[in-house]
PDB file of N, CA, C and O in Angstrom:
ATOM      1  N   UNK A   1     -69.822-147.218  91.132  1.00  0.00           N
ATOM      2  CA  UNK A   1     -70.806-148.278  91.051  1.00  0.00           C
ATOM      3  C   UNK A   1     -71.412-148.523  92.423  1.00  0.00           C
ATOM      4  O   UNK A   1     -70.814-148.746  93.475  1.00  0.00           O
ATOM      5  N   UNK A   2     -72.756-148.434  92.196  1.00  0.00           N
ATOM      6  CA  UNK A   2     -73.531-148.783  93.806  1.00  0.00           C
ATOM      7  C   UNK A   2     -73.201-150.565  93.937  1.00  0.00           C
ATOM      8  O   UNK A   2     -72.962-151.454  93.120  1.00  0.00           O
ATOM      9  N   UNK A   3     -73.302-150.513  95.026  1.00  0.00           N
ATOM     10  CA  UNK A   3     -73.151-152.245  95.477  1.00  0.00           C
ATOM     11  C   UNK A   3     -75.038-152.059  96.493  1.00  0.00           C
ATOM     12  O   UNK A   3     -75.741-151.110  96.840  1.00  0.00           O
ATOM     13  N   UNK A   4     -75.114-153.452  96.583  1.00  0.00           N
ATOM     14  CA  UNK A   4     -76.090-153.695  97.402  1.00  0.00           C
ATOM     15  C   UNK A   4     -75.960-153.843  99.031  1.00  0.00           C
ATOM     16  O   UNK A   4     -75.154-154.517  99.673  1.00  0.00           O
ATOM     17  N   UNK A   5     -77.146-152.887  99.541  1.00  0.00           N
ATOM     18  CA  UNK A   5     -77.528-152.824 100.689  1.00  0.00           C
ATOM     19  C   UNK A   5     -77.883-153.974 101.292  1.00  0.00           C
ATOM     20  O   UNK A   5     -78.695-154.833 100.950  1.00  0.00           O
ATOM     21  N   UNK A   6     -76.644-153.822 102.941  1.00  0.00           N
ATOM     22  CA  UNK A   6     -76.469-155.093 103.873  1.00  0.00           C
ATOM     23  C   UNK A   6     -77.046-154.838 105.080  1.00  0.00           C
ATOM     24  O   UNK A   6     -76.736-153.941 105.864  1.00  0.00           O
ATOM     25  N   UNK A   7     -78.154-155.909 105.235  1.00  0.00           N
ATOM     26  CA  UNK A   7     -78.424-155.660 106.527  1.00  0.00           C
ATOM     27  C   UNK A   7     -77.614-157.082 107.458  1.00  0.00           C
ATOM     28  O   UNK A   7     -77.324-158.151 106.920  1.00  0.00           O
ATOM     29  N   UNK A   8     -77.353-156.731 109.013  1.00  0.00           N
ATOM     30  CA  UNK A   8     -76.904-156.874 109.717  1.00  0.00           C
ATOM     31  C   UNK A   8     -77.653-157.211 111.102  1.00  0.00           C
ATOM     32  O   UNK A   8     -77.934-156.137 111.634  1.00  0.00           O
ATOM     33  N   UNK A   9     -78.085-158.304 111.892  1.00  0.00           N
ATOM     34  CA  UNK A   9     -78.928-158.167 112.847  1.00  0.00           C
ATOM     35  C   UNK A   9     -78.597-159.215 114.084  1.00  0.00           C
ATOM     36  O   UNK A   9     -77.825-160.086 113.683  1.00  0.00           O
ATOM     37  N   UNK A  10     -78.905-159.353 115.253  1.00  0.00           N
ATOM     38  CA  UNK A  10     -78.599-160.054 116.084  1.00  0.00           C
ATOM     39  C   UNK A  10     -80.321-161.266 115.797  1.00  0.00           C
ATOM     40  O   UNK A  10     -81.488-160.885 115.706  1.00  0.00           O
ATOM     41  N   UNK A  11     -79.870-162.426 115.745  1.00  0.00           N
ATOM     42  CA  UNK A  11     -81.151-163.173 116.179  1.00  0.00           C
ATOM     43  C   UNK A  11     -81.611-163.515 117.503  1.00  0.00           C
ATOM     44  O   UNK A  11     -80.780-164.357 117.843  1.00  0.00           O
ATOM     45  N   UNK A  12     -82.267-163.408 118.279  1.00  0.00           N
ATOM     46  CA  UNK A  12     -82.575-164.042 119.217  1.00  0.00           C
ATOM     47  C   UNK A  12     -82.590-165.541 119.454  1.00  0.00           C
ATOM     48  O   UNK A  12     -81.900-166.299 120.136  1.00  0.00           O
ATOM     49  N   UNK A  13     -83.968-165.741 118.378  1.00  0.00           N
ATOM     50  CA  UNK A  13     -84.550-167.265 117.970  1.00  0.00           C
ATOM     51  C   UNK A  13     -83.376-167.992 117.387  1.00  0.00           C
ATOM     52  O   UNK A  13     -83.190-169.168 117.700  1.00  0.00           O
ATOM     53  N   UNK A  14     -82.298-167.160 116.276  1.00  0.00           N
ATOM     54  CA  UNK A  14     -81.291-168.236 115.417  1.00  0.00           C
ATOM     55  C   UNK A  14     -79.770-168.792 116.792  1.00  0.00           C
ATOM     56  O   UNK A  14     -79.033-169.777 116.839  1.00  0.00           O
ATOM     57  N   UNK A  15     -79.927-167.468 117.744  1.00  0.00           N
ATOM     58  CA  UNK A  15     -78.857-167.498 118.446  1.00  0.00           C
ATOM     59  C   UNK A  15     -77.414-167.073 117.983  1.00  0.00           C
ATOM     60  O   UNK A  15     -76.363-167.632 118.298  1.00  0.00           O
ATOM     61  N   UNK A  16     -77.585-165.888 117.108  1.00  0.00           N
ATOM     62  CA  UNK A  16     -76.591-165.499 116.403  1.00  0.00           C
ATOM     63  C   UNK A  16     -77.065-164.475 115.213  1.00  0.00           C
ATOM     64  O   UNK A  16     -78.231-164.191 114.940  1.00  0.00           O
ATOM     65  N   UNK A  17     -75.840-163.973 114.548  1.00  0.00           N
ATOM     66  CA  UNK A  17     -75.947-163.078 114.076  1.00  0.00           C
ATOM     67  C   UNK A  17     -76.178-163.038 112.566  1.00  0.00           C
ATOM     68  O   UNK A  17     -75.215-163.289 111.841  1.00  0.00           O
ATOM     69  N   UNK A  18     -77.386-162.741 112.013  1.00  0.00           N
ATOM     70  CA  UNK A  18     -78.052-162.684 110.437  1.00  0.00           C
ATOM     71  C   UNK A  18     -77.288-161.611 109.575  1.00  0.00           C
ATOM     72  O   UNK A  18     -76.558-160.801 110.146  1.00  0.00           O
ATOM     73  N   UNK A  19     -77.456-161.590 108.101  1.00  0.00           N
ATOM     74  CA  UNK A  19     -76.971-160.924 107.251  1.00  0.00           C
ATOM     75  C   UNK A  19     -78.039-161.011 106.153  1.00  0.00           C
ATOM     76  O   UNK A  19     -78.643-162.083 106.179  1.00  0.00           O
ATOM     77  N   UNK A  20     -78.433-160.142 105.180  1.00  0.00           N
ATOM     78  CA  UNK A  20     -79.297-160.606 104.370  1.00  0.00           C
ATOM     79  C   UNK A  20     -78.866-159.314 103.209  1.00  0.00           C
ATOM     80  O   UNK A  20     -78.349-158.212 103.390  1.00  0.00           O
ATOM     81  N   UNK A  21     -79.347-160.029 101.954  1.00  0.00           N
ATOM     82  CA  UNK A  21     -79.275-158.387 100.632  1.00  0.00           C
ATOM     83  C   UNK A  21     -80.893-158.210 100.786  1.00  0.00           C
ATOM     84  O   UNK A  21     -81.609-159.135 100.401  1.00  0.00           O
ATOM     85  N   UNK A  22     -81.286-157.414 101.163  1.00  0.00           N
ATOM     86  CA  UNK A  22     -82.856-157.536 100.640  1.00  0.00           C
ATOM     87  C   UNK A  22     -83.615-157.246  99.019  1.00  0.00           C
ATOM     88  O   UNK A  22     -84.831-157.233  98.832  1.00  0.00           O
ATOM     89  N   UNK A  23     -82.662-157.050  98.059  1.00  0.00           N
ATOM     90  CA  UNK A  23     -82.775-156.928  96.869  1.00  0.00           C
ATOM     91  C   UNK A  23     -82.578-158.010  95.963  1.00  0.00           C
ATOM     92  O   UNK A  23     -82.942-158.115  94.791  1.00  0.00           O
ATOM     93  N   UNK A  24     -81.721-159.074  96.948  1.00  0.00           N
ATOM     94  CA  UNK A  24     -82.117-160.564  96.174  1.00  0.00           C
ATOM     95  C   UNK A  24     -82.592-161.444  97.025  1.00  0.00           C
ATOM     96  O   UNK A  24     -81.790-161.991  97.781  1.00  0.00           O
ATOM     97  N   UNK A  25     -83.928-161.762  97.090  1.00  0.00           N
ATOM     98  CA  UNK A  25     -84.916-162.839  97.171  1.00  0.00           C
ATOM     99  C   UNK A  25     -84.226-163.943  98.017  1.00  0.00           C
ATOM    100  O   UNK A  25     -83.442-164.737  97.496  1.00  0.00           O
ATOM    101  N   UNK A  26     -84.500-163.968  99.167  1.00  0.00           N
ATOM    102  CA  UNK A  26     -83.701-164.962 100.074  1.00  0.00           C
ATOM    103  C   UNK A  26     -82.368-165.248 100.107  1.00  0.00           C
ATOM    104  O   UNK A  26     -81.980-166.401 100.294  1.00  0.00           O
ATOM    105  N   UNK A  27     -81.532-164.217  99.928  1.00  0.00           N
ATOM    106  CA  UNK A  27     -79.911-164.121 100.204  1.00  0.00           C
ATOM    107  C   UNK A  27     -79.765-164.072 101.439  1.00  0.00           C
ATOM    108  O   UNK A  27     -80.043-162.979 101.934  1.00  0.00           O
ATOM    109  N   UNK A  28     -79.356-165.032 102.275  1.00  0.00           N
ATOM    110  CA  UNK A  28     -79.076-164.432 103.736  1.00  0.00           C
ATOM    111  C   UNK A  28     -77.954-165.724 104.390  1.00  0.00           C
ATOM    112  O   UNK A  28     -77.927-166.930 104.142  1.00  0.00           O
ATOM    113  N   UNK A  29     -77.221-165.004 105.169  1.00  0.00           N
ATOM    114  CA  UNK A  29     -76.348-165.604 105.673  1.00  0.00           C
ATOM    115  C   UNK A  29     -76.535-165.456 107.525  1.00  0.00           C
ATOM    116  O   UNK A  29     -77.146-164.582 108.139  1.00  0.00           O
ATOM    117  N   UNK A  30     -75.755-166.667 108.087  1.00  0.00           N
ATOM    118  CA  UNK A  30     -75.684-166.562 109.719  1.00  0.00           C
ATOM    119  C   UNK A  30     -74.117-166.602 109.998  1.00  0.00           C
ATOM    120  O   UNK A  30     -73.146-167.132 109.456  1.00  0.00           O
ATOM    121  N   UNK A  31     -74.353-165.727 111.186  1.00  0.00           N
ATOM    122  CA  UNK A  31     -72.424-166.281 111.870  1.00  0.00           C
ATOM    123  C   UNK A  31     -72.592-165.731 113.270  1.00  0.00           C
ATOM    124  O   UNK A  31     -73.345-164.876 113.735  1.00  0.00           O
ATOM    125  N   UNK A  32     -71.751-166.412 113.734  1.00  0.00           N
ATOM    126  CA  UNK A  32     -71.903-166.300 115.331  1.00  0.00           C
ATOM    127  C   UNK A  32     -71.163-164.661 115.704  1.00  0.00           C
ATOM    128  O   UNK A  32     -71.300-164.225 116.847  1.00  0.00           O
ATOM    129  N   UNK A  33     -70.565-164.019 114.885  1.00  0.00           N
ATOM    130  CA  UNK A  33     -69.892-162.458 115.365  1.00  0.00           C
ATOM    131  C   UNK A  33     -70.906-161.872 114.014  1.00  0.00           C
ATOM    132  O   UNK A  33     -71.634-162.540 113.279  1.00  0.00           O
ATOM    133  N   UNK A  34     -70.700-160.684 114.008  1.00  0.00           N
ATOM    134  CA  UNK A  34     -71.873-159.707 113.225  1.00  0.00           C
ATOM    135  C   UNK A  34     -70.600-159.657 111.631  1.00  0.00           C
ATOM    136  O   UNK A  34     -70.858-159.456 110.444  1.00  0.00           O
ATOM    137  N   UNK A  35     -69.347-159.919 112.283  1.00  0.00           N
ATOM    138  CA  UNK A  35     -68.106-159.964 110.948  1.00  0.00           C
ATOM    139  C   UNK A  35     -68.363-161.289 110.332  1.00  0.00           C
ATOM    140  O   UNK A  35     -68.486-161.123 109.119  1.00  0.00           O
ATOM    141  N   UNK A  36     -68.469-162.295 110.600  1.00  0.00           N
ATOM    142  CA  UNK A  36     -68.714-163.293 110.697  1.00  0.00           C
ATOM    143  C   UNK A  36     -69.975-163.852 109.655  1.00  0.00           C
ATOM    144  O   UNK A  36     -69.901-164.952 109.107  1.00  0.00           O
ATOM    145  N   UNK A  37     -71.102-162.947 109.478  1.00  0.00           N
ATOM    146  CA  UNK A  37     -72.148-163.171 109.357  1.00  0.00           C
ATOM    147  C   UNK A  37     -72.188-162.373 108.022  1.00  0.00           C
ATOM    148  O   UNK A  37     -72.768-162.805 107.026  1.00  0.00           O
ATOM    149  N   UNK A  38     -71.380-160.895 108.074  1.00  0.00           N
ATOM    150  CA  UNK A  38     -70.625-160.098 106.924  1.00  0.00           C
ATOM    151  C   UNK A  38     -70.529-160.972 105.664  1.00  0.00           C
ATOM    152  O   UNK A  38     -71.283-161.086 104.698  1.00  0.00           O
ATOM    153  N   UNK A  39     -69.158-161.652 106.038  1.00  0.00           N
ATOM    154  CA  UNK A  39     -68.060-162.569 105.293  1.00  0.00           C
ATOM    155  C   UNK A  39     -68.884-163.491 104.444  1.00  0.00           C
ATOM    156  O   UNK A  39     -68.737-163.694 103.239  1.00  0.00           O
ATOM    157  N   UNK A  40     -69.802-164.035 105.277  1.00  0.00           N
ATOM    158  CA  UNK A  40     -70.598-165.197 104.781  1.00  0.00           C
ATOM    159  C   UNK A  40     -71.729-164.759 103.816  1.00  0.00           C
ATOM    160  O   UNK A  40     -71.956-165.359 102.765  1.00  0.00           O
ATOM    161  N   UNK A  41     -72.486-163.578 104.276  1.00  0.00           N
ATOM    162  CA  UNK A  41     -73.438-162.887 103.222  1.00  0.00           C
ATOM    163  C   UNK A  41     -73.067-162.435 101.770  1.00  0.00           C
ATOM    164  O   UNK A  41     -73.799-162.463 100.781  1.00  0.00           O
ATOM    165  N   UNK A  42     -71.237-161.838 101.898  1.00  0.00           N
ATOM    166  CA  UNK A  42     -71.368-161.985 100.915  1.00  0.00           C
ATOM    167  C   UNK A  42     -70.446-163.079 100.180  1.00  0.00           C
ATOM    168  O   UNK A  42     -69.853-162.660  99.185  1.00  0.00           O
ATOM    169  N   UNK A  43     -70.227-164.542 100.566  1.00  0.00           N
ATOM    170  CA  UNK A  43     -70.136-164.999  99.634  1.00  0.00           C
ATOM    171  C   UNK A  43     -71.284-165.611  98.918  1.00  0.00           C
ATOM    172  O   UNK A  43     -71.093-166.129  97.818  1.00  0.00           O
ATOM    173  N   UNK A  44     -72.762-165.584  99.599  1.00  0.00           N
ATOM    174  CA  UNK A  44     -73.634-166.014  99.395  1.00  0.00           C
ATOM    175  C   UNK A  44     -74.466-165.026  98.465  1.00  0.00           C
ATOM    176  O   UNK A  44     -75.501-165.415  97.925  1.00  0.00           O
ATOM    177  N   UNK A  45     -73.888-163.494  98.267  1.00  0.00           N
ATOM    178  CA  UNK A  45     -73.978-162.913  97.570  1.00  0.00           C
ATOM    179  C   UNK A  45     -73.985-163.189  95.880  1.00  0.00           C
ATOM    180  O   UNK A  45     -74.857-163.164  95.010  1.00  0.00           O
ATOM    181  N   UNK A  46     -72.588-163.453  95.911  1.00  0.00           N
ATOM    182  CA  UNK A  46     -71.551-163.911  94.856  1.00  0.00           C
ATOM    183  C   UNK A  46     -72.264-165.116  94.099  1.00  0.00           C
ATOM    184  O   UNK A  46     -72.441-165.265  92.890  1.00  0.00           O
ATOM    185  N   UNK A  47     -72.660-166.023  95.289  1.00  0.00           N
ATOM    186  CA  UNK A  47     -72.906-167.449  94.816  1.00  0.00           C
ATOM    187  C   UNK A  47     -74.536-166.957  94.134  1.00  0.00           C
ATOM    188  O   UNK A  47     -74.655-166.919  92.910  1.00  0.00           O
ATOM    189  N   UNK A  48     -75.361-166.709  94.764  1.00  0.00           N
ATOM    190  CA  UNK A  48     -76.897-165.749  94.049  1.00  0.00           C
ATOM    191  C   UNK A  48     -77.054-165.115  92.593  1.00  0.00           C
ATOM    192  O   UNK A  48     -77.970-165.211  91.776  1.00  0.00           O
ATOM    193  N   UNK A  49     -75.617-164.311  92.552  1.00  0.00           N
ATOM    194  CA  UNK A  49     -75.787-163.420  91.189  1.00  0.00           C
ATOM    195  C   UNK A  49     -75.283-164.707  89.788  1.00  0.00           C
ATOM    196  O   UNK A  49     -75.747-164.954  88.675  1.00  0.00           O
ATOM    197  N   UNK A  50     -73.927-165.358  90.736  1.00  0.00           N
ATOM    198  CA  UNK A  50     -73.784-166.492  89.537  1.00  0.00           C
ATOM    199  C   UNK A  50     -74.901-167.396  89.207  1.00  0.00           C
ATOM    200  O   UNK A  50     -74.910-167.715  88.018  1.00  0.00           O
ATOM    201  N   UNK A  51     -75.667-167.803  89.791  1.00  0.00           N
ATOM    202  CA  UNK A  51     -76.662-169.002  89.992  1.00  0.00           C
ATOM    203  C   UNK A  51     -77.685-168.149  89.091  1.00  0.00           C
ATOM    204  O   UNK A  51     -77.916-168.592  87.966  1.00  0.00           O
ATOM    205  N   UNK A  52     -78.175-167.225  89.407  1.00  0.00           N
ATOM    206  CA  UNK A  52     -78.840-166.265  88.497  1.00  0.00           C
ATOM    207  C   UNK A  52     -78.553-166.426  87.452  1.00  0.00           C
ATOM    208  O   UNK A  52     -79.188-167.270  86.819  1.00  0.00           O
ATOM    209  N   UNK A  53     -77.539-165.741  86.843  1.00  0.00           N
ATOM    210  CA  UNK A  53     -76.657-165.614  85.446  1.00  0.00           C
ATOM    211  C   UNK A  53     -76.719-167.052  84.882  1.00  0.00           C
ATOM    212  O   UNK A  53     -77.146-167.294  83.753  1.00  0.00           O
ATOM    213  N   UNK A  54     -76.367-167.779  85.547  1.00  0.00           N
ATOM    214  CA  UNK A  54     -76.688-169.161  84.783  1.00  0.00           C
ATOM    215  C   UNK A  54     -77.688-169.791  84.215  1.00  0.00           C
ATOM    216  O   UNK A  54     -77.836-170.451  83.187  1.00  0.00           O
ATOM    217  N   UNK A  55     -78.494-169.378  85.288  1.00  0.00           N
ATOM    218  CA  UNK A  55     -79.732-169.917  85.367  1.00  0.00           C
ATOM    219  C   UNK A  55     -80.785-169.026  84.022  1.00  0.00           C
ATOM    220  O   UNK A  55     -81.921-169.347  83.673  1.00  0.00           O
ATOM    221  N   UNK A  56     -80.038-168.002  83.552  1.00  0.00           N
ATOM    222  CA  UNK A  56     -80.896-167.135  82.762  1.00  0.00           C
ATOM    223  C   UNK A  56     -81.735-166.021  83.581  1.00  0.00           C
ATOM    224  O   UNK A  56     -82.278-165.088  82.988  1.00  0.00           O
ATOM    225  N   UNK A  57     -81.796-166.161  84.810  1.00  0.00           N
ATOM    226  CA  UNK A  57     -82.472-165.147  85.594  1.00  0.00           C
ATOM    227  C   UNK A  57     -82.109-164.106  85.658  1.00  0.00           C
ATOM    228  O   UNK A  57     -80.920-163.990  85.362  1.00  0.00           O
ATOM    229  N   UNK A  58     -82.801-162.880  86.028  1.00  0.00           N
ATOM    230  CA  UNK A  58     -82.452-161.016  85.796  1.00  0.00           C
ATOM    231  C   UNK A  58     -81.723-161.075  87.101  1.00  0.00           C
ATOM    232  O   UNK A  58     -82.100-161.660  88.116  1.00  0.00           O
ATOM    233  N   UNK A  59     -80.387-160.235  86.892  1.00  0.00           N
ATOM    234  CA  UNK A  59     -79.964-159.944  88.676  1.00  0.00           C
ATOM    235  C   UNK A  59     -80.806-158.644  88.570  1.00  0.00           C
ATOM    236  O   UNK A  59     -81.018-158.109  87.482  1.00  0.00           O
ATOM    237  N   UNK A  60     -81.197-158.241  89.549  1.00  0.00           N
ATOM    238  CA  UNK A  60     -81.551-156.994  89.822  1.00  0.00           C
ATOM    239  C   UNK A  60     -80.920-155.819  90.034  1.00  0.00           C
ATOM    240  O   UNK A  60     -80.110-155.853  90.960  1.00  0.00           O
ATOM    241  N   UNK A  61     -81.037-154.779  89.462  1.00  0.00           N
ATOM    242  CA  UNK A  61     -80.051-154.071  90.527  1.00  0.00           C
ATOM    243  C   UNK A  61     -80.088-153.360  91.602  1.00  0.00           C
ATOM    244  O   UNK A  61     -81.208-153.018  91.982  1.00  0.00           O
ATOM    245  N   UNK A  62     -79.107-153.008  92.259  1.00  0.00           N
ATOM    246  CA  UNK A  62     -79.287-152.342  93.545  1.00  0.00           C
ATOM    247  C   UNK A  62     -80.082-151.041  93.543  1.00  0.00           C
ATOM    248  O   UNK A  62     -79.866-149.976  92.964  1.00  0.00           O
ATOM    249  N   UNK A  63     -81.368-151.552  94.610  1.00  0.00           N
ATOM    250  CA  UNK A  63     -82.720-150.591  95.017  1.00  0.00           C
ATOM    251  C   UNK A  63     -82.632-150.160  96.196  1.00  0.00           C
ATOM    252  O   UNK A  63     -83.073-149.031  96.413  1.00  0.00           O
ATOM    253  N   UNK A  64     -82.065-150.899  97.243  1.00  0.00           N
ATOM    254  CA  UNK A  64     -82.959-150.458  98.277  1.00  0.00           C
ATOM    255  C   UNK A  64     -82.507-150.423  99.195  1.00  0.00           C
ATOM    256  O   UNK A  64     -81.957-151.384  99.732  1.00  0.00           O
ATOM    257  N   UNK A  65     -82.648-148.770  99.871  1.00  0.00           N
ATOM    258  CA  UNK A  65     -82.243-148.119 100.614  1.00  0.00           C
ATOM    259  C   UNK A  65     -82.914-147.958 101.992  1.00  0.00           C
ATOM    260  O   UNK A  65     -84.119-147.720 101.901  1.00  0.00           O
ATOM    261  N   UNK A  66     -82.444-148.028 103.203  1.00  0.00           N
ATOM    262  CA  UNK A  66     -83.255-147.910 104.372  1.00  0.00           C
ATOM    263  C   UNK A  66     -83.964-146.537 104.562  1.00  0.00           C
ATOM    264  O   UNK A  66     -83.438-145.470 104.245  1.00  0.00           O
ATOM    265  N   UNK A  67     -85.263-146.662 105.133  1.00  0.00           N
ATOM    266  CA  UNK A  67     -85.839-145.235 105.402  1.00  0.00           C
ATOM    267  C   UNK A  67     -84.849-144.601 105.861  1.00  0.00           C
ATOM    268  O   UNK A  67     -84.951-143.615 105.130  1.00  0.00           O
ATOM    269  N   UNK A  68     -83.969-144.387 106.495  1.00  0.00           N
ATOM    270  CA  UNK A  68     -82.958-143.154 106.867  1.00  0.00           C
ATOM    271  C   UNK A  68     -82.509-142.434 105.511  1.00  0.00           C
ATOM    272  O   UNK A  68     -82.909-141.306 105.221  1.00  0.00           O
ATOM    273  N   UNK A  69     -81.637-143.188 104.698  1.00  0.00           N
ATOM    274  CA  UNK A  69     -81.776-142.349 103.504  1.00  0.00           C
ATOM    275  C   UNK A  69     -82.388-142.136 102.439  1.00  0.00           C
ATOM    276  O   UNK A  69     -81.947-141.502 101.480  1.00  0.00           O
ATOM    277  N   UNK A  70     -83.989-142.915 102.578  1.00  0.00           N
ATOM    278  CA  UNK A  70     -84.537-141.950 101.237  1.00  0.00           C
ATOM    279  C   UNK A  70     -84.815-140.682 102.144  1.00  0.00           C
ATOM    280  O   UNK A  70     -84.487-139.669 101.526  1.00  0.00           O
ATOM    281  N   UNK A  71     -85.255-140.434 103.262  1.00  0.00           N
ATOM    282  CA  UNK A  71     -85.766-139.305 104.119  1.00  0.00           C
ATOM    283  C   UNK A  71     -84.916-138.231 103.652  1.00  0.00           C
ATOM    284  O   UNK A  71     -85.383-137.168 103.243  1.00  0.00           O
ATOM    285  N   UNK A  72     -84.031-138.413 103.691  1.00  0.00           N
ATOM    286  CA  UNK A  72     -82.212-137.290 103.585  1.00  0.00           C
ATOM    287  C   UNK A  72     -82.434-136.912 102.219  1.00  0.00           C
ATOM    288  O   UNK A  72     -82.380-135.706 101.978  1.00  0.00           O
ATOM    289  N   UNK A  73     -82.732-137.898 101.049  1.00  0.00           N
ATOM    290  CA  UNK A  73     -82.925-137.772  99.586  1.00  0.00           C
ATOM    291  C   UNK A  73     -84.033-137.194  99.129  1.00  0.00           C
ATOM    292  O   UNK A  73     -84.048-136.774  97.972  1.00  0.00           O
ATOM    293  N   UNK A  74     -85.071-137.080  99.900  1.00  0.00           N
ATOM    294  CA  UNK A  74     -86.354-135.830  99.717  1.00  0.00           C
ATOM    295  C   UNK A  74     -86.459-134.579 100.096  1.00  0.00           C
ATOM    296  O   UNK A  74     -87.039-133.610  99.606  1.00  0.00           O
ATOM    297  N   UNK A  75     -85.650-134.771 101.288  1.00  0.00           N
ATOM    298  CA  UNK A  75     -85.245-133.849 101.538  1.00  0.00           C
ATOM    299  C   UNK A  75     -84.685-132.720 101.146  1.00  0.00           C
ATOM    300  O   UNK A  75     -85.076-131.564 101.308  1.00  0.00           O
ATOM    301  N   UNK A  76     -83.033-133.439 100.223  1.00  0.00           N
ATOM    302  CA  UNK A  76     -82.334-132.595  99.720  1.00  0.00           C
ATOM    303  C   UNK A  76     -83.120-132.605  98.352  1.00  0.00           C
ATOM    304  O   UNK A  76     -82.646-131.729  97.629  1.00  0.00           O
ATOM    305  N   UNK A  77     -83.912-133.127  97.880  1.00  0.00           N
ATOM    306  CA  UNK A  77     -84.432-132.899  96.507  1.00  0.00           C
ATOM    307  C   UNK A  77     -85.627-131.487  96.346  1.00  0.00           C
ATOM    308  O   UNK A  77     -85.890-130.698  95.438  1.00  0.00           O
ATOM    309  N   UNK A  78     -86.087-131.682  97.633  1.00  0.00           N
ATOM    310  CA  UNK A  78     -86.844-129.861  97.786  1.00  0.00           C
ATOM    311  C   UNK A  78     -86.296-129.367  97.825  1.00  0.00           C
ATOM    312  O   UNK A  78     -86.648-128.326  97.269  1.00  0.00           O
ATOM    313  N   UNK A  79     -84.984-129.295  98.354  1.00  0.00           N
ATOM    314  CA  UNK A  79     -84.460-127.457  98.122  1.00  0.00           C
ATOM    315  C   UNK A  79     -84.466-126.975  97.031  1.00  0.00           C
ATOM    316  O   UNK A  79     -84.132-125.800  96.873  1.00  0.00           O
TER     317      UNK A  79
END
């Protein structure tokens, strides 16, 4: 089973370290260590897909991949 793609980033402006799913619509978490910021994304994960489900809303499923690997995936799809 694919899980969803985590991004990971230092903020400047927040003064600390971001987390986000970019496949659900404003999921994002902060923490002052980049583990920190991990932990918290995904319980905010968790908390998104339930709130969804409740709510009657579609979870989506996991799309989206950073340009590094679709590049690798066209790649290997010409040969």
């Amino acid at each position: 089973m694919r899980d969803y793609h985590l991004n990971v980033f230092y903020s400047e402006e927040d003064g600390g370290w971001i987390a986000d799913v970019p496949d659900l619509a404003a999921c994002s978490a902060f923490g002052a260590t980049p583990e920190e910021a991990l932990h918290e994304v995904q319980i905010a994960k968790a908390a998104w897909i339930e709130a969804a489900k409740a709510s009657g809303r579609r979870v989506p499923p996991p799309r989206y991949r950073p340009l590094i690997y679709q590049a690798g995936t066209e790649a290997d799809a010409t040969r």
